[in-house]
N, C-alpha and C positions, 0 to 999 in steps of 0.2 A: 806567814804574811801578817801583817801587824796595819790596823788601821787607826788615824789621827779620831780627836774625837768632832773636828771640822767636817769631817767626811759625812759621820754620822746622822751628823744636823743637816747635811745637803741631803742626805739619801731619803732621812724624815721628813721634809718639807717636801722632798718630793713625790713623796707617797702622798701626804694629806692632799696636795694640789690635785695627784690624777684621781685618786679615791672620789673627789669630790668633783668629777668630772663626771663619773657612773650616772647613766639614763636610769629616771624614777617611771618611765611611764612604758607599757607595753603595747606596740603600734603594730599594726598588720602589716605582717610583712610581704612585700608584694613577690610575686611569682615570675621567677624568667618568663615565661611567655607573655604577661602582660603587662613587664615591662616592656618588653620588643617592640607589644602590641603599639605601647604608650608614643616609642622611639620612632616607629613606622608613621604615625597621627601625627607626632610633629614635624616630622621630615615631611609628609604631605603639605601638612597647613605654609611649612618656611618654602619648600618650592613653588607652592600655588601662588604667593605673596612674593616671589620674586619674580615670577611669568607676570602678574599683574601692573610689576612697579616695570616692566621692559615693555608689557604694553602701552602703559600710561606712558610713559616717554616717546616712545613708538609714533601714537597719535599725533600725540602735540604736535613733533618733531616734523613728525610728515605733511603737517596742515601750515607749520610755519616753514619747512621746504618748497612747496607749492606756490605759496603766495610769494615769498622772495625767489621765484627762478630769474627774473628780471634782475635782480640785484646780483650773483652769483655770477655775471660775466659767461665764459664758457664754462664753467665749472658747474654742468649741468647735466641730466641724465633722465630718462624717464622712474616713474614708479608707477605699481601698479596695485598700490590699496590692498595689501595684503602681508598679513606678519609671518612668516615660517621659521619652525624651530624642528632641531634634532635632537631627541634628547641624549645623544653619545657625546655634546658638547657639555654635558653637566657632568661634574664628579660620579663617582662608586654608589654612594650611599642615594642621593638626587635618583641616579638612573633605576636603582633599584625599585623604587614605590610610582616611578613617573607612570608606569602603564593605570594605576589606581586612582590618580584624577586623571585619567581621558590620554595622555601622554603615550601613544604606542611607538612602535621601533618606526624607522624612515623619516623621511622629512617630512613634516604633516603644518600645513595649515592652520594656526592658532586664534586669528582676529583676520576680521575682514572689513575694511571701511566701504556701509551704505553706500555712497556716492559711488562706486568702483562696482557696485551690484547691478545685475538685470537680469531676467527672466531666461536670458537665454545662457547667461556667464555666473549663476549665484555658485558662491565658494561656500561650505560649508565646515567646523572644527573640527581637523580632523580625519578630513581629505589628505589623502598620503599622494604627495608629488611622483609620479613617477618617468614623467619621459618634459623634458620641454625643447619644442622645434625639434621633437626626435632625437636628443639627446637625454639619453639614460641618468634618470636622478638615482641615487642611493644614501649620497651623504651630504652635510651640509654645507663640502669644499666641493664637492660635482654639483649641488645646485647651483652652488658663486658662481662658478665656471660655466656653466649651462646658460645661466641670465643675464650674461654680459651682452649676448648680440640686443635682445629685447631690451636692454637698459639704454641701447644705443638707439634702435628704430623705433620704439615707443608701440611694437605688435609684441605680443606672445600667444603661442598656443601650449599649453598643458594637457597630458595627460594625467588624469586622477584617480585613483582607487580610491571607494568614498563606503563599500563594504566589498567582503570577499566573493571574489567575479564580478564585482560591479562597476567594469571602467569607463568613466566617458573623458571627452575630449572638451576644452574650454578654449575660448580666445576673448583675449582683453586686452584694451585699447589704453595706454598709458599715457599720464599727466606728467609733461614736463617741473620737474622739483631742482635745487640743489642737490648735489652731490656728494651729501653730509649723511652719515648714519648717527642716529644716540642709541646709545646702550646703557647699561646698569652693571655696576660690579660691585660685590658683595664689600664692601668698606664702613664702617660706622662713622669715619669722619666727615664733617657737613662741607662738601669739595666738588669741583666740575672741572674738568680740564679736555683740550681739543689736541689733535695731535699732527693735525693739519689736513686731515681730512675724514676723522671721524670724530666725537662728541662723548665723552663720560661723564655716568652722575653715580654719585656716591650712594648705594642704599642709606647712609644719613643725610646726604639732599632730596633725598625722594620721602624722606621722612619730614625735613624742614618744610618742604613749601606746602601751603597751605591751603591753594589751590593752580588749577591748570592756568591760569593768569601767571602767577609767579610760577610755572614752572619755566612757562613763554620766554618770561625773561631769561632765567636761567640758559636753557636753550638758546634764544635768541644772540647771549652773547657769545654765547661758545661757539656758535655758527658764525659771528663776525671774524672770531680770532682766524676760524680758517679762512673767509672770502679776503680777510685783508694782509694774510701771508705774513703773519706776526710768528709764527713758528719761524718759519725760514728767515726772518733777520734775526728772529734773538738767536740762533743758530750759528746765522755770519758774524754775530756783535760779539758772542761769545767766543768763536774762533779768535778772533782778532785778539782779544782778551789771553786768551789759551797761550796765543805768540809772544805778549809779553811776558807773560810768568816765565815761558821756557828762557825768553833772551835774559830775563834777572835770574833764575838757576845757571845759566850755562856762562855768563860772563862775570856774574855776581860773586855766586856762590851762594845766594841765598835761595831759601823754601819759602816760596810765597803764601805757600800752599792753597793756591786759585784765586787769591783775591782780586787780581787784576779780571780774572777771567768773570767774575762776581760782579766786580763794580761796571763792570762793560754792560752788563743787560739793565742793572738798574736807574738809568733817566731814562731807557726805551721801554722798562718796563710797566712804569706808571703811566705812561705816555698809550700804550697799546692799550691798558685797561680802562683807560677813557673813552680811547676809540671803541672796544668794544661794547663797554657799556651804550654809546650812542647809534655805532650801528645797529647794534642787537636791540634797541628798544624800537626802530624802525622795522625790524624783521616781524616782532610779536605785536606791532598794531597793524602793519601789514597783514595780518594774519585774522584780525578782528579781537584781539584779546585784549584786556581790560590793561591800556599802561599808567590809566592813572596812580594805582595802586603801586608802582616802580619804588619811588623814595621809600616810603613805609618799609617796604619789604629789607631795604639797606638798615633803617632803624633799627628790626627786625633783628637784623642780623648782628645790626651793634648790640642790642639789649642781651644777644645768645653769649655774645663774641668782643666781650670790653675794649679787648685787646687791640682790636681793627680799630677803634676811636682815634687813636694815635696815632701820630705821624711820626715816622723816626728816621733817621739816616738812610738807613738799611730798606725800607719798605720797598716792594713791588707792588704793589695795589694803591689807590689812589685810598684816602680815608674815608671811611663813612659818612662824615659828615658832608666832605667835595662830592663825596658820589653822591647822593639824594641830591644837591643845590643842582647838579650838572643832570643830572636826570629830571627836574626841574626845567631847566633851561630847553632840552631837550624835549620833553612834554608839549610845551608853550610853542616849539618850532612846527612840531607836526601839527598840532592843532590848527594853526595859522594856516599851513598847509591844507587840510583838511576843509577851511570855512573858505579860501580863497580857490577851492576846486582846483588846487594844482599837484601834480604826481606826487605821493607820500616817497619817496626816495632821498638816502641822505645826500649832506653837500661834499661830496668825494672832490678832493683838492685836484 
């Protein structure tokens, strides 16, 4: 086998490059077990920090349901001030360490809002759910199904296991809310979307806002997309859409490939985002949360986010700069509202 002398000088240069890659410094090397150790402490710290961003949302969410049940039309339901989690809804690794902050098996009681407490009904973290109206809780699809009658008559009685042998019986008297859930999904991009009747924020929006003011809004508007049934027309607008592409494929011959079905949602889609921007800032001063702070928060986001400054052909969202002005206008409506002592509720057409 016979080698060029090109080869040679590859093989040489690439000896000097790894050779001089070799570590000068001799570092302790750490032991399986305390790495494990290390991996278990993180897993802890990142679940505690996710229970917390689903509380934090949780709150809000429930404080600006309550105050808008007026606005919500029928789409209404009782709640009863209280967060429950299973942790068999979390991943492998999550469920593994959950018993080590406080997380045991069943459906257990996590937050319990003040207002919702008395001496005779206090819920405690931790309380494992086991019977409600005598139907048997074990998981966190038999609780759903359990709490649907008391979602409707605004009673529940519970049974609790609160230590081993220690059960007693609770009943609580429930606050008409909307009929909206928010929750948290593990996502790092800064994003919230509704699906017409529940509420997502991105663990990088629960990072973005800066305080529970700006989460209101966030919330607030995701909760209009659903009271104003903006799912369900971009739905129909985009079927419609859907029908044209097939009729230019099937008599055309051409591949539109969705554009028709594309350009259908977009004049109703900047059109919903204003609406919700204006409903939802009625939901979060409804609620007593701070909207003068609303524009800023869009600046905010333009300062994150260059990108949204712009208006282009293509856009679904109204720009940064229309949203502050219209949040603005907005502001000044309620406030008028608000000095002339008349309902804070917006001007539905």
């Amino acid at each position: 086998m016979r080698f060029s002398t090109g080869f040679f000088w590859v093989a040489f240069v690439a000896f000097v490059l790894t050779s001089g890659c070799a570590t000068r410094v001799r570092r302790p090397a750490g032991s399986d077990p305390a790495i494990e150790m290390e991996r278990r402490e993180q897993l802890k710290l990142s679940l505690s920090l996710l229970l917390e961003r689903q509380v934090r949302a949780w709150k809000v969410g429930n404080r600006i349901r309550r105050a808008g049940a007026n606005l919500c039309a029928n789409d209404v339901r009782y709640t009863f001030g209280f967060f429950a989690v299973d942790r068999q809804t979390f991943g492998k690794e999550y469920r593994e360490i959950a018993g080590e902050i406080g997380l045991e098996s069943g459906v257990r009681i996590w937050e319990v809002l003040p207002e919702f407490q008395s001496p005779e009904t206090e819920l405690k973290r931790g309380d494992e759910i086991l019977e409600i109206d005598g139907e048997a809780v074990w998981d966190l699809r038999s609780f759903e199904r359990a709490i649907q009658g008391p979602f409707e008559i605004g009673q529940l009685r519970m049974k609790l296991r609160r230590t081993p042998g220690d059960e007693i019986f609770v009943h609580l008297d429930g606050a008409l809310a909307c009929d909206y859930r928010a929750g948290v999904v593990e996502k790092d991009g800064v994003n919230a979307f509704a699906d017409g009747k529940n509420v997502f924020l991105t663990t990088g929006m629960m990072r973005f806002v800066d305080s529970d003011d700006e989460l209101a809004l966030v919330l607030g508007h995701e909760f209009a997309h659903n009271r104003l049934g903006h799912l369900r027309q971009m739905r129909a607008q985009m079927l419609a859409g859907l029908l044209v592409d097939l009729a230019v494929a099937v008599f055309a011959g051409v591949d539109t490939g969705g554009l028709f079905t594309q350009l259908a949602r977009i004049p109703f889609s900047e059109e919903f985002e204003a609406e919700a921007d204006y409903v939802g800032l009625y939901f979060a001063a409804r609620a007593g949360y701070d909207i003068y702070m609303a524009p800023n928060f869009w600046r905010r986001m333009a300062v994150e986010h260059p990108g949204s400054i712009r208006e282009n052909m293509m856009a679904t969202h109204p720009s940064t700069p229309e949203r502050a002005v219209g949040l603005q206008k907005s502001i000044a409506e309620i406030e008028a509202k608000r000095i002339d002592d008349q309902p804070v509720i917006p001007e539905f057409k």
